[in-house]
N, C-alpha and C positions, 0 to 999 in steps of 0.2 A: 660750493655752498649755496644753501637757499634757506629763505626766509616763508613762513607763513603765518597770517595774520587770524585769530581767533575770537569768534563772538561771545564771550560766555555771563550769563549773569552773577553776581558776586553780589553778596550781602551787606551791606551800607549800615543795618542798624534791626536790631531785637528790641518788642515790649510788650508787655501783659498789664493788663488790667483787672480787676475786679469790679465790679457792677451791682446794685442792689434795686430790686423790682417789687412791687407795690402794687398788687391790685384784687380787687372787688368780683368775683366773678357769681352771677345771678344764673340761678339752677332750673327755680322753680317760680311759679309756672312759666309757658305751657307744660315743661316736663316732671312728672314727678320730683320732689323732692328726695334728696338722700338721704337712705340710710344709713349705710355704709360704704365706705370707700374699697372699691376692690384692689383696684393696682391703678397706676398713673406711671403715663409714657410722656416724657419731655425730650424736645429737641430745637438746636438752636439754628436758625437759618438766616446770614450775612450777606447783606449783599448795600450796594452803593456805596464800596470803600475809595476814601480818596487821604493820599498822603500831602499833608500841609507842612511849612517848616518845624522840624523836629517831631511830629507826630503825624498819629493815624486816624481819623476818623471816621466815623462807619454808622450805619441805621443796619437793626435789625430786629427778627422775632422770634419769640419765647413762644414754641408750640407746646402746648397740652394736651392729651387726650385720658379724660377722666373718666374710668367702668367704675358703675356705683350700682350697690342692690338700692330697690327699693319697695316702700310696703302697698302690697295689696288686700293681704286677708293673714289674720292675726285667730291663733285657735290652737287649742291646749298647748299655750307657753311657746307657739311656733309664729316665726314669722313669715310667709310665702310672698313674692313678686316678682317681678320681670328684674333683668340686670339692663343698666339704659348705658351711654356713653354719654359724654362732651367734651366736643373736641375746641378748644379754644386758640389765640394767637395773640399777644402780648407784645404790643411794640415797646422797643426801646433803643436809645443810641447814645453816643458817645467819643470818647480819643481815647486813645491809649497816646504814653510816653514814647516815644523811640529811644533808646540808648545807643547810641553810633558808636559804630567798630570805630576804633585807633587812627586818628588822621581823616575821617568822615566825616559829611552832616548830610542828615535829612532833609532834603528838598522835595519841591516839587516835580513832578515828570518824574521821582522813583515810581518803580511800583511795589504797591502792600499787596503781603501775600496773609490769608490767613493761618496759620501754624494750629490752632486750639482752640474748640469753643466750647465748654463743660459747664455743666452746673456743679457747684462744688456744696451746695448746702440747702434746704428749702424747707418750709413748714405750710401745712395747707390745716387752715383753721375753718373747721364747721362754724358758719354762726346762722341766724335768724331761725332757730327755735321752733319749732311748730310737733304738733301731735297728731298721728294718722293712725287711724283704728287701734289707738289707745298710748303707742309706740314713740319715742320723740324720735323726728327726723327733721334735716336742714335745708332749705331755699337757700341757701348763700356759701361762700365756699370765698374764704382771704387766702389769696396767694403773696408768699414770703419767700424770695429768691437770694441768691446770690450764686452769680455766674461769673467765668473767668473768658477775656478773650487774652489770646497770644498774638501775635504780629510780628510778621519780620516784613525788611523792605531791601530790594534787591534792585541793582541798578547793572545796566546792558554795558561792559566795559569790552575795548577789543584791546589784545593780548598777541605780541609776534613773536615767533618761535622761531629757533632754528630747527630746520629737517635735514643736515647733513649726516646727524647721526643716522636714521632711520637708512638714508642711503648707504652709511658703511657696511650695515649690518644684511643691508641684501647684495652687497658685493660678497661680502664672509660668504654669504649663502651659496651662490653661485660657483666660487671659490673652491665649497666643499662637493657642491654637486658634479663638477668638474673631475676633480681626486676619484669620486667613485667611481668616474667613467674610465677613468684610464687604471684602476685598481678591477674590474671588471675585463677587460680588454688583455692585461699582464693574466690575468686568474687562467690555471690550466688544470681544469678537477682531476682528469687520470692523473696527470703530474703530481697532484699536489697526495690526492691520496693513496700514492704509492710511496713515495718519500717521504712524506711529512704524517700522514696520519699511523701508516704503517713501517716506519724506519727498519723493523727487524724484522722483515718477511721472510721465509725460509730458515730461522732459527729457532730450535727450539729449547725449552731448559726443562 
């Protein structure tokens, strides 16, 4: 018999939070103002997490990259301009709760992994108004978020096994490999296929 000892990390404790973000973002000038919004790409990037008793803690930011038309020359009922971008970044931070597995707690020296970081909802409000070659278009742009982080926290536990099994099963092995050789050794093909494959040679019906 033998023993072997295993490093594995094991999950201590799950949490999610939800988060809501708030801010003012200035378009124009130097850049044109917006017309209209084309598409908007968001993405959440974490980083400086540190696990406190019972929770997680963390700074992060809210990326935006805003494609908006905008107006240059207005003529019969058309509007023509360049399409512009802006790309912004949104700090923001907080804890999340831990919930600890059965017979755990969250300490410190775990470590937090991040599981999840979505926006789950958002409204992006045109304001401050303004008129370009006759057109209304907006210098300002309120961002209305709400994002979710997930968390888990996993801590480094060693784990001793027994490996006597593992050895029986490569004695079997051996055991069998053995059989073949001496069922190979016994095996006489003329023999066997004249007896056994062909029992009634020389008879016919």
């Amino acid at each position: 018999m033998g023993k072997k000892e295993l490093q594995v990390p094991v999950v201590v404790g799950v949490g999610s939070e939800q988060f809501f973000i708030e801010k003012e973002i200035k378009v124009s000038p130097p850049s044109p103002p917006i017309f209209e919004i084309k598409e908007i790409k968001k993405w959440i990037e974490v980083y400086d997490v540190k696990v406190i008793p019972g929770k997680v803690i963390f700074n992060a930011y809210l990326w935006k990259n805003i494609v908006y038309k905008t107006v240059e020359h207005v003529h019969d009922d058309s509007v023509n301009g360049p399409v512009f971008h802006l790309t912004t970044k949104i700090p923001f931070g907080g804890f999340v709760t831990i919930c600890p597995v059965e017979g755990e707690k969250v300490c410190p020296g775990d470590t937090p992994e991040l599981i999840e970081a979505v926006v789950e909802g958002e409204i992006d409000d045109l304001q401050s108004k303004t008129i370009v070659c006759g057109v209304p278009a907006y210098e300002k742009l309120l961002e209305k978020v709400v994002v979710r982080l997930t968390f888990k926290v996993v801590r480094v536990q060693h784990v001793t096994v027994d490996e006597f099994k593992d050895k029986d099963k490569d004695k079997d092995k051996e055991k069998d490999k053995d059989k073949c050789k001496d069922y190979d050794k016994d095996y006489d093909k003329e023999k066997f296929c004249a007896k056994e494959a062909f029992p009634y040679k020389g008879r016919y019906y």
